[in-house]
C-alpha positions, 0 to 999 in steps of 0.5 A: 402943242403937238411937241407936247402931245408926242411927248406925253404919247411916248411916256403913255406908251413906255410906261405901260411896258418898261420899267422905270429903273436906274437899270434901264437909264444904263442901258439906254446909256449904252446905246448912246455911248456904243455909237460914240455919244458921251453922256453928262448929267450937269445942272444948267437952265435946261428949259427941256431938260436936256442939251445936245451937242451934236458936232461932239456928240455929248448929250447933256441931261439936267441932274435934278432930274429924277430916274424916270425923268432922265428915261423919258428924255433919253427915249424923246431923243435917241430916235433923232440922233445918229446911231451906228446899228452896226457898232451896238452889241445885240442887247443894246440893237434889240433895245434901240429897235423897241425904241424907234418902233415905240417912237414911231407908234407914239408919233401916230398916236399923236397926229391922231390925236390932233387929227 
């Protein structure tokens, strides 16, 4: 349950502040393929919509998942995987910062939820 509540606080957050755009997935793109990450969109039994190879670094996402879907998972995951800070370009540095001080508030508002 406590998976399920991170979750919904990181879309809860997002939402009220970024768009939801195709021009927002490419930029969170970028921040994965800066630091060597491969992104795929394939069909597959995705039981979360996703699959990570980490030894690869590919990052396959479910492509009938809608924009906004494809977003929410990209924000759920770039917070765990290993990004090289130094290797992105300024906008995409500025970005991956939102992302992990998002993930962050979004993580404490779920423990106070459970709390």
């Amino acid at each position: 349950m406590g998976v399920l509540l991170c979750i919904f606080a990181v879309i809860n957050v997002w939402g009220s502040r970024m768009k939801l755009t195709q021009s927002t997935l490419n930029k969170l793109e970028d921040v994965l393929g800066e630091s060597g990450y491969i992104t795929r969109y394939e069909r597959g039994t995705f039981q979360s919509g996703w699959c990570l190879l980490e030894q690869k670094k590919i990052v396959v996402l479910n492509k009938f998942l809608d924009v906004e879907g494809k977003i929410n998972i990209l924000l759920e995951l770039i917070p765990s995987l290993t990004i090289d800070y130094d290797k992105l370009t300024l906008e995409s540095q500025k970005l991956y910062e939102e992302v992990l001080k998002k993930h962050s508030t979004a993580e404490t508002l779920a423990k106070e939820d459970q709390a």
